[in-house]
C-alpha positions in Angstrom: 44.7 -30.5 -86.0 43.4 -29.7 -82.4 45.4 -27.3 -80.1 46.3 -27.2 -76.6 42.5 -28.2 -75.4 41.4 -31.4 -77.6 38.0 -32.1 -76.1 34.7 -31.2 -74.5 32.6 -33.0 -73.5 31.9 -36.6 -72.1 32.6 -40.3 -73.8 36.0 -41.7 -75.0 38.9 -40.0 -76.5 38.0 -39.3 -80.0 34.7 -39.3 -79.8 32.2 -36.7 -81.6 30.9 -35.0 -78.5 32.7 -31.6 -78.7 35.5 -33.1 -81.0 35.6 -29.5 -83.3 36.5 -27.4 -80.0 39.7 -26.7 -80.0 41.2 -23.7 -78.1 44.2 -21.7 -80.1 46.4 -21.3 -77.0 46.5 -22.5 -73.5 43.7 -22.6 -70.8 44.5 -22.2 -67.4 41.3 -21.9 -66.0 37.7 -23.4 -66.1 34.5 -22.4 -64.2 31.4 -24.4 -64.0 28.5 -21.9 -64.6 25.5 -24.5 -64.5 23.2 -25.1 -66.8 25.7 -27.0 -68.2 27.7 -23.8 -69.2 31.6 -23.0 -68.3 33.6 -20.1 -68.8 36.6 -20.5 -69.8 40.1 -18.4 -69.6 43.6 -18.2 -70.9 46.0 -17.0 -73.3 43.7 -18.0 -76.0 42.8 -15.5 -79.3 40.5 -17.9 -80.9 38.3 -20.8 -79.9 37.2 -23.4 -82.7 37.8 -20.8 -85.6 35.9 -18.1 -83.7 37.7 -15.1 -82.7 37.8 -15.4 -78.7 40.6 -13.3 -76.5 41.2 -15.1 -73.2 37.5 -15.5 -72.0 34.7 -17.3 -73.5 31.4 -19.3 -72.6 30.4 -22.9 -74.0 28.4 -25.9 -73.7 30.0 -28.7 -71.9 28.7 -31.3 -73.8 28.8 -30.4 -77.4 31.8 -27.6 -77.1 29.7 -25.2 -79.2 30.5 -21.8 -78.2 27.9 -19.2 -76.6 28.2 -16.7 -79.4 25.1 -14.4 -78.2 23.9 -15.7 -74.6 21.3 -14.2 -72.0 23.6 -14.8 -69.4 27.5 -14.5 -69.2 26.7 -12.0 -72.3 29.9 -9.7 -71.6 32.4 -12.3 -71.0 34.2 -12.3 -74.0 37.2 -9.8 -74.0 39.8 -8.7 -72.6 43.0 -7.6 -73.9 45.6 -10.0 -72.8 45.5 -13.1 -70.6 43.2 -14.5 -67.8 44.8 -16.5 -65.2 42.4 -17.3 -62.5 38.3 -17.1 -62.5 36.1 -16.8 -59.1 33.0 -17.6 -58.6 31.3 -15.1 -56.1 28.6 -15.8 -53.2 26.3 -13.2 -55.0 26.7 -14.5 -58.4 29.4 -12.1 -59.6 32.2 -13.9 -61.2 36.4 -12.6 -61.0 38.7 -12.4 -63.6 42.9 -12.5 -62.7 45.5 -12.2 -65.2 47.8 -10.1 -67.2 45.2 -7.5 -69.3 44.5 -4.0 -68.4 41.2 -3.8 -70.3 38.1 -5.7 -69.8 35.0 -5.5 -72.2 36.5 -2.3 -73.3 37.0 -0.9 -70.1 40.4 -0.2 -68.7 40.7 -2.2 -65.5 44.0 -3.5 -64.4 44.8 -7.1 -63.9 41.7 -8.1 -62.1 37.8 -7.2 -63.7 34.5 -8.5 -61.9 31.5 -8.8 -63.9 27.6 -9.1 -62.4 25.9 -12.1 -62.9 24.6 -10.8 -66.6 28.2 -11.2 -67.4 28.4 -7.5 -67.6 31.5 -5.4 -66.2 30.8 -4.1 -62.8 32.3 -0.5 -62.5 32.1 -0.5 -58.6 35.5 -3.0 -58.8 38.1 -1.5 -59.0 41.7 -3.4 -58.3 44.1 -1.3 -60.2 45.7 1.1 -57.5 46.1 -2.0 -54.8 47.8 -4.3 -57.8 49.9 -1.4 -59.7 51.1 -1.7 -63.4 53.9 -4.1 -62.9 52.0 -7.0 -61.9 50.1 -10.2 -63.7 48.0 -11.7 -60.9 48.3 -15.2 -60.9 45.5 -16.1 -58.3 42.5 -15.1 -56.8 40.8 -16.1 -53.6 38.0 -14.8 -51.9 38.2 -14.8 -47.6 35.4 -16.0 -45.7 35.0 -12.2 -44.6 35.1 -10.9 -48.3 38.0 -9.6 -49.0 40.4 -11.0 -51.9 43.4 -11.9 -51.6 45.7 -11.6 -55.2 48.1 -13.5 -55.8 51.3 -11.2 -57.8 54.8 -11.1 -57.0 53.3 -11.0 -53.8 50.1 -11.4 -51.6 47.5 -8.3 -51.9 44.3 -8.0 -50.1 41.7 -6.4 -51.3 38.3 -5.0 -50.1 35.0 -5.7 -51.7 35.3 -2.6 -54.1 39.0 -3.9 -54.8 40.4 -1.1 -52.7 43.7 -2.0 -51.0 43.1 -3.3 -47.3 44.7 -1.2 -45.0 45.0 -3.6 -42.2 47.0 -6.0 -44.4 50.7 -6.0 -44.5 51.6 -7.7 -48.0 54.7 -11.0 -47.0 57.9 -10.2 -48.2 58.2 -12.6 -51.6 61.5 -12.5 -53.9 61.5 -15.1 -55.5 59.0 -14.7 -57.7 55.4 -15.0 -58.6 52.8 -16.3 -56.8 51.3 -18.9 -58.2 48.9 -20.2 -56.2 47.0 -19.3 -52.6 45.7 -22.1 -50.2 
């Protein structure tokens, strides 16, 4: 029985390329790493009967998951869902979502991770976003700073300070769900 994500990979519907990947839960984002890599996130525990929360690597053709990779090795857990991925200029990638913890380290709603795939300690989002909110969105400015997309619109500073020079739009209806 295949769940929520049914194939990977090119050729017809039904073919054998990728046909055992199967996600356990939705994905709401995918993120081309090259080499014919892509990360994926969601609200996913477990990818193709491998234990997986909300972020994994795997081959785009055959679906096979990255279980120990030189690359990307650190993207692999978090403690509740990932909304949004961004690729950085500098090869760092974003995560957006709902968790507070990132490859064991507590980091709230939004983690960056180097281009090993390791966390990067020198982001840290979790004062600008606050405890009540699941970022939806992430996009980056073309003078680096973030904006976050919550129940509102944050911008944030390279380090994922708060930007003081940014008054946040009045939003009451809801989340925001996407930035353009």
């Amino acid at each position: 029985m295949r769940k929520k994500c049914s194939r990977i990979g090119p050729g017809p519907a039904g073919g054998t390329a990728g046909s055992g990947a199967n996600f356990s839960n939705r994905v709401f984002a995918l993120l081309d790493l090259g080499g014919g890599k892509a990360l994926a996130a969601g609200d996913f525990s477990e990818y193709s009967g491998s234990a997986r929360n909300a972020l994994l690597v795997f081959d785009q053709v055959s679906g096979v998951l990255e279980t120990m990779p030189p690359v990307h090795a650190g993207l692999h857990a978090t403690n509740s869902d990932v909304n949004d991925l961004l690729a950085l200029p500098d090869g760092k990638l974003l995560a957006a979502g709902a968790f507070t913890e990132a490859n064991g380290r507590t980091r709230g709603k939004v983690a960056r991770f180097l281009p090993s795939g390791e966390f990067d300690p020198a982001f840290d989002a979790s004062a600008a976003i606050g405890s009540a909110y699941s970022v939806k969105v992430a996009q980056r400015r073309s003078d680096g700073t973030l904006l976050l997309g919550t129940q509102t619109v944050l911008r944030v500073l390279e380090n994922g300070a708060i930007d003081p020079a940014w008054t946040a739009p009045s939003n009451s209806d809801g989340s925001v769900n996407d930035l353009v």
